[in-house]
C-alpha positions as CSV (number, residue, x, y, z in Angstrom):
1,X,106.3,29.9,76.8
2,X,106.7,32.7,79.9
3,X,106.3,30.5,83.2
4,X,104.7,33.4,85.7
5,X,104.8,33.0,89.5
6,X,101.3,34.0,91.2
7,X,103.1,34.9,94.4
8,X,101.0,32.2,96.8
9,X,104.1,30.6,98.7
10,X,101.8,27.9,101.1
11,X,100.9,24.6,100.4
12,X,97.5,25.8,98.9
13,X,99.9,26.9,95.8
14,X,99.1,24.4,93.6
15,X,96.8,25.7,90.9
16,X,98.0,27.2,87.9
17,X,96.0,30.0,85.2
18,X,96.8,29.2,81.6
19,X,96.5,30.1,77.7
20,X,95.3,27.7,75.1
21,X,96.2,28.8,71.3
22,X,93.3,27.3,69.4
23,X,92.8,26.1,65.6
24,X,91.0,29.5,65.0
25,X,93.7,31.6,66.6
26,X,91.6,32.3,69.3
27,X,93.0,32.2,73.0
28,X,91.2,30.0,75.9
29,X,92.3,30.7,79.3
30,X,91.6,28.7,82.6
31,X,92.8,27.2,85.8
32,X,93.5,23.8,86.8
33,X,95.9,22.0,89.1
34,X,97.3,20.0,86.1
35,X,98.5,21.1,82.9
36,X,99.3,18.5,80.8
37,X,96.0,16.1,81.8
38,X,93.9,19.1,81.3
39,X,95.4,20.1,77.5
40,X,95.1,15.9,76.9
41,X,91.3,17.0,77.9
42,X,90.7,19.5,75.7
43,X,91.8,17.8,73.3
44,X,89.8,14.5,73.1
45,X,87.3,16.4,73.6
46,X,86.3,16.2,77.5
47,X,87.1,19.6,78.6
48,X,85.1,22.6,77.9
49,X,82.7,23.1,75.6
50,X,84.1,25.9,74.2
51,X,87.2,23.6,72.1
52,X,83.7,22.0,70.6
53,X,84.3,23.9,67.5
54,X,88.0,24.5,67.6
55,X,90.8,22.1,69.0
56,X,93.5,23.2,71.0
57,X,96.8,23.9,69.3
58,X,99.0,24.6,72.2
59,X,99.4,26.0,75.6
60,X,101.1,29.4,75.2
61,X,101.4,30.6,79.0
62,X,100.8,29.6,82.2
63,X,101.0,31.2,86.0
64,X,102.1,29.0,88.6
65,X,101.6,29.1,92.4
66,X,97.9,29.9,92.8
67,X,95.4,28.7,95.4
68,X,92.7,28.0,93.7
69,X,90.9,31.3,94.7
70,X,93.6,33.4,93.5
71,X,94.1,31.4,90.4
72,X,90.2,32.1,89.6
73,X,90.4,35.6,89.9
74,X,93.4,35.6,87.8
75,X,91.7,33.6,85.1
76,X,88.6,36.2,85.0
77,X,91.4,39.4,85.2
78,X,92.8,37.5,81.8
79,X,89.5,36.9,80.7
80,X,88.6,40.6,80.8
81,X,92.1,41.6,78.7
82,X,91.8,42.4,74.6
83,X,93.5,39.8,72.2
84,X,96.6,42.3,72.5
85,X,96.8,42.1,75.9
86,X,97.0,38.3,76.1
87,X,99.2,38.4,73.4
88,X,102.0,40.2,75.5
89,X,101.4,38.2,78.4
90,X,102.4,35.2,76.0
91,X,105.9,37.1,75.1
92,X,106.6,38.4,78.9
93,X,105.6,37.7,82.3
């Protein structure tokens, strides 16, 4: 999984953008400050409403060192990409 630096360097750098792959081979992206406890929330079911009728598979990419400004305006530059487009970002930073 490509580990992508968001180029914030100051404390505020905590926030990460990131790629779900889902049970119907669609792609989630969003942004939170931990990883791990987020996907664990997804998956029981606590996160967004979106994995309501799908469950998270794995997490397939991920940007690190985001404030959490920048890290939402990644998300929503992501957001606006085709299913290609994500796809390469998943192969390549």
């Amino acid at each position: 999984m490509p580990i992508c630096s968001g180029g914030e360097s100051s404390q505020a750098a905590k926030w990460y953008v990131y790629m779900i792959l889902c049970s119907d081979d669609s792609l989630y992206t969003g942004i939170t400050t931990d990883i791990e406890r987020r996907f664990q929330q997804h998956a029981e079911g606590r996160g967004a409403k979106y994995f309501r009728g799908r469950h998270p598979l794995q997490v397939v990419y991920r940007e690190e060192g985001h404030s959490r400004s920048s890290a939402s305006r990644r998300e929503l530059q992501i957001k606006a990409l085709n299913r290609a487009e994500k796809v390469l970002l998943t192969v390549k930073c």
